[in-house]
Structure formats: structure tokens, C-alpha cells
C-alpha positions, 0 to 999 in steps of 0.5 A, spaced: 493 493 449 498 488 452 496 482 456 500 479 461 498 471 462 504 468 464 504 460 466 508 457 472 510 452 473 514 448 478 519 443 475 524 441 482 520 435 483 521 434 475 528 435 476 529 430 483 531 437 486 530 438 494 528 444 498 527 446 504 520 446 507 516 452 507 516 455 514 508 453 516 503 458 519 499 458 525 492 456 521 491 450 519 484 448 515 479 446 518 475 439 516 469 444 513 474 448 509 475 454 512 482 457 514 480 461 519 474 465 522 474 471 527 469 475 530 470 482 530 464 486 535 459 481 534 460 481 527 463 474 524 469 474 518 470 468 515 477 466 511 474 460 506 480 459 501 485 462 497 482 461 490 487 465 485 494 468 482 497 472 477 502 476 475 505 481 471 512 480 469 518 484 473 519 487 465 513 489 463 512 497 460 507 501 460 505 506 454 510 511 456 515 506 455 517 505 462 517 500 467 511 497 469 512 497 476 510 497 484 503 498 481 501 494 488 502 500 492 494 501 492 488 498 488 481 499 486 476 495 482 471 499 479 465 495 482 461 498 476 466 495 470 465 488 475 462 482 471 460 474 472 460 472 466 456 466 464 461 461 463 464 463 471 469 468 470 470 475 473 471 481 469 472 488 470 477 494 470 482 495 475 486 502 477 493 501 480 498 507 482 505 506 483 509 508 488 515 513 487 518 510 483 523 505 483 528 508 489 532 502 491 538 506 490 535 513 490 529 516 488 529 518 481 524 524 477 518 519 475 511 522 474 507 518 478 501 516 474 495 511 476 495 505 471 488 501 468 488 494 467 482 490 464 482 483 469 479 477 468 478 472 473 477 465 473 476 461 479 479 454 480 477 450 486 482 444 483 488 448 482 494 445 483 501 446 484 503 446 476 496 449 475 497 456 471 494 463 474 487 463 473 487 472 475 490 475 467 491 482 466 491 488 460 494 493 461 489 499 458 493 506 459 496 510 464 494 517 467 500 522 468 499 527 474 501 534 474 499 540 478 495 546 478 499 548 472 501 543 468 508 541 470 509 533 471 510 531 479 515 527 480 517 522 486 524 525 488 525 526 495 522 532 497 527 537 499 529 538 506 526 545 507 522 549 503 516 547 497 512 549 492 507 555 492 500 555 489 496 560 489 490 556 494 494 551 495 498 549 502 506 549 502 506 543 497 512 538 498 517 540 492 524 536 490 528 542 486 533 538 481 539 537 477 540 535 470 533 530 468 532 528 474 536 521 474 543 523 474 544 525 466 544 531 463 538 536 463 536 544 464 534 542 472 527 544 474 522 544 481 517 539 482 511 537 486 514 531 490 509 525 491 510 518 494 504 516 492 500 510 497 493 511 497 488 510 492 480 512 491 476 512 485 471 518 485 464 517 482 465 522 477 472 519 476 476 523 479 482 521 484 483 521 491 491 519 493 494 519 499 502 520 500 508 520 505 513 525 504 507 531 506 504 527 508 499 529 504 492 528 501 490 530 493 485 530 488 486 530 482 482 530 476 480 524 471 485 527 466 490 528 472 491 535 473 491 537 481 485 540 484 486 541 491 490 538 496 488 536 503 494 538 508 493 534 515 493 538 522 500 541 524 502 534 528 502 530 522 507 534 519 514 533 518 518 538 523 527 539 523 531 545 526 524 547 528 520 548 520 517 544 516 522 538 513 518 534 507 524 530 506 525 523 507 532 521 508 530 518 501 536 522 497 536 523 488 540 516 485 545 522 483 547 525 490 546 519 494 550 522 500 546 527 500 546 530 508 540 531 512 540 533 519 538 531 523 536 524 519 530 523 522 524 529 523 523 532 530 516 531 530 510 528 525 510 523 520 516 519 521 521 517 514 516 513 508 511 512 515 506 517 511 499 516 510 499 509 507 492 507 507 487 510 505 479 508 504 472 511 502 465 511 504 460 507 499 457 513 497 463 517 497 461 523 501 467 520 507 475 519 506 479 516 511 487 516 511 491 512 515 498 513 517 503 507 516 505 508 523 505 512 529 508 519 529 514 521 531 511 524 537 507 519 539 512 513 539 515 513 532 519 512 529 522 506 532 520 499 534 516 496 538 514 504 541 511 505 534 504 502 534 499 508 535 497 511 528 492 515 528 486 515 522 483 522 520 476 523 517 474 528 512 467 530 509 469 530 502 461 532 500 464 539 497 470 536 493 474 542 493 473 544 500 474 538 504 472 538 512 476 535 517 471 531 522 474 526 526 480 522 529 481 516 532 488 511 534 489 504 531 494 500 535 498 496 530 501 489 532 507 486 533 510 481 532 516 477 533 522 478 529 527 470 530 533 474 525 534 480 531 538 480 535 536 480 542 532 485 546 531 487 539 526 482 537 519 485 538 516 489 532 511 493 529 507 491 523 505 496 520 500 498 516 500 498 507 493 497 506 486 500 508 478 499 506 472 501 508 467 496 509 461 499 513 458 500 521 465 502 522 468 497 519 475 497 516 480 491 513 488 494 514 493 490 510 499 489 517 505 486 515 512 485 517 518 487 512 525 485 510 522 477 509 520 474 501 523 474 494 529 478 494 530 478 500 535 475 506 530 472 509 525 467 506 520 467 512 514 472 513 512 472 521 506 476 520 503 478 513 495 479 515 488 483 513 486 484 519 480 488 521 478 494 526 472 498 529 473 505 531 465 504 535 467 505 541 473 509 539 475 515 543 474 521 538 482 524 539 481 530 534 483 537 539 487 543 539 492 540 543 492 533 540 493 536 533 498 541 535 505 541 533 508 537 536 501 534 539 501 528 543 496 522 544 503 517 547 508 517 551 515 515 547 514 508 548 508 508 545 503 507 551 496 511 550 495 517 554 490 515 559 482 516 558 484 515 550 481 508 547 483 505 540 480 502 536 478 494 536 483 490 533 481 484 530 486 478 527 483 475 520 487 473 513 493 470 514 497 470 507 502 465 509 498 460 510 502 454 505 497 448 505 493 455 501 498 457 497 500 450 495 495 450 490 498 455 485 505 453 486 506 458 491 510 459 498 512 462 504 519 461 506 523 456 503 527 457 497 529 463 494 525 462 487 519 464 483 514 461 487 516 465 493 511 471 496 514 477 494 515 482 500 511 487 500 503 487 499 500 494 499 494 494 497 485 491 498 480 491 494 474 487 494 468 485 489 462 480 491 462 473 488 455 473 485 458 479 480 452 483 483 450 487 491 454 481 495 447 481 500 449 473 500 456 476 504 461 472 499 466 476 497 473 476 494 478 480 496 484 482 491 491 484 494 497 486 489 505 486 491 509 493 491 515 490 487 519 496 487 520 496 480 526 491 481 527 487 474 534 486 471 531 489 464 528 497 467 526 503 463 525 509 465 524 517 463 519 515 456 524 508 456 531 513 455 533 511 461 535 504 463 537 500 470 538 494 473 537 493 480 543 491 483 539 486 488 540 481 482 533 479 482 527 480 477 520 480 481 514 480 478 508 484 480 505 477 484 497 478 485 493 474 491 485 473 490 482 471 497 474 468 498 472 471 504 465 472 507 463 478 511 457 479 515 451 479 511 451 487 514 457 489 511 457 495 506 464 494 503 467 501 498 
């Protein structure tokens, strides 16, 4: 085992250095302590702190010798491992998935794998900006997956028509490729393709996982093998040249211009706009999927027009024949975007990160993109987990509505009249700088460690008092997607190496929120 604890410490004012002011967020603490409070249909949500930090290093590498990488893409904590301890700290087993790979500059042939750490947490209710992290984590294994057959899957974009056959099995998207995958030498082959996005730990330890290129939901066993794949109703699916297209205008590192046409599908999913979130009922009979954004034929893919995703409920009592039950609209938000040009400035925040709290209940992780450690612009405008309530949402799940080319929105993203989306509740701001001022952390400002990467992809959420939470005190734990940048990449068993040509080396960062929740709450 490897542990990652890792020590950062501010050295500009040491240094007589100055930066720019981080951009400031809307919320500013309250004099009893709370960052911010909402009510969401009655039911009150409390922002009480942030109270920890960690990180895995950008180089850190898994037990198959390869980047240890974009692991924030979906998380669980197994609420049965979590411990407090006697002396306060938190202990338990977090299961971790990367997405594809790394793909900043093309997709390669990466057996997607879900990753387990052992975390350990202690709060800090005096950190300060040069306090060390107070969240660590030991990396403990890796489960690779295959299909049915045995044959590893692989994060290449799937192929532009056509997929994989298997006997009691939908149209599976495939990626046929040459060489090994990764534009050097090999016997070429055809595999399962699998952008992997959500992530649900099963009471028999199996895994639930939802992904973008189908955009599909599979289960595969505790040992990793495929058991059964859930292919959503025809208007989910990407549509080119009148068939089903699962690429992704996501081209292999080796072919980079290869031509899609058109680029962008038809109808259905819209490119990486997949089922991003996905969530389960506490006692795992129920499985909810979210897509990223709207479908093609509801608005997507463009902005502001792609605000209405759509959320999908299966029974998954019977795990190997999963029941479609129901089908509801979450309407994302918008944002502002001050580097557009104009008329150009309004954007969707689409949604990373689903969880199921109960009553009808969910936090979604919204966010804008192109904004932190990495990237041109420093300042994030809308980086929340926000909440919605499907209570009074229309039930949308028809024959006409699921058809291809199916349509619950107009092109420009406005709802069919008689349809009622879910609620929608603004909640956590993660860009709260007085918050994370208290680890040496921030949004916007200067281009350096302490910089709140991109992309946060991922929820999961424990009780404070290590046991039920019936008091309503909650953390909540959301890990960055680094997209496996580093200058010191391995990949291919370690036999291939890589440098991403941005430059930077972005560590795996990782947020801890304390949170109170309605004493109601049942969180998964």
C-alpha cells in the first residue's frame, strides 16, 4: 500500500511575493458561522463550514503501473467501513473510478478500473492557511473491468457505427483499434468502450456504473466482469446518418483527424453529455441516472438552450432484469460567462455529480468549465451542489417522449407545455474564498497550487457522529477529475509514458464540506 499525504504550504508571503486577490463569492459567513442556508420544499439545508482538504499527487500510480489519475470522475464511501474513532478521526473505505483515461490529447486504450483507498480524516476547526491537509488516503487496489468474456474494456472513443454483439446483451458501444491502442505497435483488437461517470457500490459488492459514450448503464461483478447492461429508451441514444452513432467526436491519440460527419449526433445524447450522475436508494432496490445536459432533441447540445436533462429510475430489485420506472426533467442553471464574447455570454452549468438523499431528495454537483488550475481563466462563477425534488414533477416516461427522436423541449430549451421539472434549490458554493482560505486554497487568483482545479465530479456523504447521522450532521466529500495531466504519465501496465502538453502537473484535490441536512434525510 501507498499513502499519499501530502503537506502544502503557502511560501508567497515568506517570499515578499504579491498576487492578485482571489475573485470573492457571492456568500459571505454569517456571524453565527453558517455559509449559507436554503430551504428546499420545506425541508432546510445548512452550509456550516468547509472543514478539510487532501490530495493525491498528479504522479502517483496504481498497482498496474499506470497513472493514478481522474479517480474524482465518481466516488462512494462505504458507510459500513466508516469509523469515528476515539481521538475524533474518521476512517473508512473509499471506492473511486477514473473516467477514460487520460484524453487531453485523444483517447487511448485504458482498462477503465474502479480504485479503493482507506481515508482517514481528521477535522480541523483551527486550520489555517499553512495547516497541512487534515483528509490522507492509501491507495489499496484496483479492479479492472472486462465484459462478458473476459476481454478488458477500454476508454477509446467508441466507433462511429456499429458496436459489439453479445449474446443477451443490447448493441454495446466498441472501439476497434490498431496497434495496442496507444499509437505504437500491437495485434490491434475490439473492445468495449466505456467512459465511465457514475458510480454505485451494491450490497453484495457488486457495481452499478454509468457512462457517456452509449450512454449506458452497466453492472459488473465484484471481480469486475460485466453482468448486464441497461440501454436507455431510443431517445437517449446517439443518432448519425439515420443509425446509431456512439462516437464522440473523442478521436484515438494516434488518428487525431479522424472524420466524423456530422460531428455532432442527430438526436440523443449529445458528445461526453451522457449519463454523468448516477445515485441509489439507501436500500438499493432503486437506481437513478442523470444526464449531463439536455439531449440533442431537447435543446443540446448548445448553450443556453441545453438546460433540460432528463432523470431515469429503474427497479433494480431483480439486478439482472432491471425495470424502467419512471422519467422526470431537472432544469440546470445558468450562469454568466464575463470571458464570452457577447451575446455568448449565458451558459448552462451542467451537471457532474448526482446523490440521493431521500423523500425525493438529491444533491447534483453543477458547474461551469474552462475556469481553475490549468486553465486560461483562474475564476470559477458557479461551482455548487446544489439540491432538487422530483415531488411535484411531471412523470415524462411515454412512448412519444422516449422515441427516437423524442421531445420534451423545444430548440431553444423551453419546456412542452403541461411538463413540470423538478425543483430546484441553490445550496454549497465551493468558491467561498473566506472558506477555503483556511487550507491555503482558492478561486481565482494566481495560477499556482492552491488553485481549486476544474473539474469536480463527484459526492459522497457520511454522518458526523460515525454512526445513522439522526442528529442531521453530515459531511460531504467531493474529489477533483484531473484528467490524468501530470508531466510524469504512465500508462499501458507503466510501458507507456506521457506528458501532458498543458505543462502542468494537477494533483487529485479533495473537499470536505460539514453540512446539515433535514433530521428526515435518508442520504444513500
Amino acid at each position: 500500500m501507498v499513502v499519499f499525504s501530502h503537506t502544502f504550504i503557502l511560501l508567497l508571503n515568506c517570499l515578499g511575493l504579491t498576487v492578485a486577490a482571489p475573485a470573492a463569492s457571492n456568500h459571505h459567513p454569517r456571524a453565527d458561522g453558517v455559509v449559507n442556508q436554503t430551504s428546499c420544499n420545506g425541508k432546510q439545508y445548512t452550509y456550516q463550514q468547509l472543514a478539510g482538504y487532501g490530495l493525491v499527487p498528479s504522479n502517483a500510480r496504481d498497482a498496474f503501473g499506470d497513472t493514478l489519475g481522474g479517480y474524482g470522475s465518481s466516488i462512494v464511501i462505504d458507510r459500513k467501513s466508516w469509523r469515528k474513532l476515539k481521538n475524533g478521526t474518521y476512517t473508512g473505505t473509499l471506492y473511486a473510478i477514473p473516467d477514460r483515461g487520460w484524453n487531453t490529447q485523444g483517447t487511448v486504450n485504458y482498462q477503465n478500473r474502479i480504485h479503493v483507498f482507506a481515508i482517514s480524516f481528521t477535522p480541523s476547526p483551527s486550520a489555517t492557511a499553512t495547516s497541512p491537509p487534515n483528509l490522507h488516503f492509501t491507495y489499496e487496489s484496483s479492479t479492472l473491468l472486462s465484459d462478458p468474456t473476459g476481454n478488458p474494456t477500454t476508454g477509446l472513443e467508441a466507433d462511429p457505427s456499429g458496436g459489439l454483439t453479445i449474446r443477451n446483451f443490447p448493441l454495446l458501444p466498441a472501439a476497434t483499434y490498431t496497434g495496442n491502442g496507444f499509437g505504437q505497435s500491437g495485434p490491434g483488437g475490439k473492445r468495449i468502450s466505456i467512459d465511465a461517470e457514475g458510480l454505485v457500490l451494491a450490497k453484495d459488492g457488486s457495481y452499478w456504473i454509468s457512462d457517456e459514450y452509449g450512454p449506458y448503464i452497466y453492472h459488473f461483478s465484484k471481480t469486475g466482469q460485466l453482468l448486464t447492461a441497461i440501454q436507455p429508451p431510443p431517445a437517449f441514444l446517439p443518432n448519425r446518418n439515420g443509425s446509431i452513432s456512439f462516437s464522440a467526436a473523442s478521436p484515438p491519440i494516434y488518428d487525431p483527424d479522424r472524420p466524423l460527419i456530422p460531428e455532432d449526433p442527430e438526436s440523443g445524447r449529445s458528445n461526453n453529455q451522457g449519463l454523468e450522475g448516477l445515485t441509489a436508494s439507501p436500500d438499493g432496490r432503486t437506481l437513478y441516472a442523470l444526464l449531463q445536459s439536455a439531449l440533442v432533441n431537447d435543446g443540446g447540445p448548445d448553450n443556453p438552450n441545453r438546460r433540460q436533462s432528463r432523470l431515469l429510475e429503474y427497479d433494480i430489485s431483480n439486478p439482472s432484469k432491471p425495470q424502467y420506472k419512471h422519467e422526470y426533467v431537472v432544469t440546470l442553471p445558468l450562469w454568466t460567462d464575463p470571458t464570452a464574447r457577447e451575446g455568448r455570454q449565458t451558459k448552462v452549468a451542467a451537471q457532474s455529480a448526482l446523490h440521493y438523499l431521500g423523500h425525493n431528495q438529491f444533491f447534483i454537483l453543477s458547474r461551469d468549465s474552462g475556469a481553475g488550475r490549468g486553465q486560461d481563466s483562474s475564476t470559477s462563477i458557479y461551482r455548487h451542489i446544489d439540491i432538487f425534488d422530483i415531488s411535484s414533477a411531471t412523470d415524462i416516461k411515454s412512448a412519444a417522449n422516449d422515441a427516437t427522436n423524442g421531445s420534451i423541449a423545444s430548440s431553444t430549451g423551453v419546456l412542452e407545455p403541461g411538463i413540470k421539472a423538478a425543483d430546484y434549490c441553490s445550496f454549497l458554493d465551493f468558491n467561498v474564498n473566506s472558506q477555503l482560505a483556511r487550507f491555503g486554497l482558492h478561486n481565482g487568483g494566481e495560477q499556482d497550487p492552491g488553485l481549486l482545479n476544474e473539474k469536480w465530479e463527484s459526492i459522497a456523504v457520511v454522518p458526523v457522529d460515525g454512526k445513522k447521522g439522526k442528529d442531521g450532521e453530515w459531511f460531504v466529500f467531493s474529489i477533483s477529475d484531473n484528467d490524468f495531466i501530470t508531466q510524469d504519465g504512465y500508462l499501458n501496465g507503466g510501458a507507456y509514458r506521457y506528458k501532458d502538453e498543458s505543462g502542468f502537473d494537477l494533483d487529485n484535490q479533495a473537499l470536505v464540506f460539514q453540512v446539515k441536512l433535514p433530521k428526515s434525510a435518508d442520504p444513500s
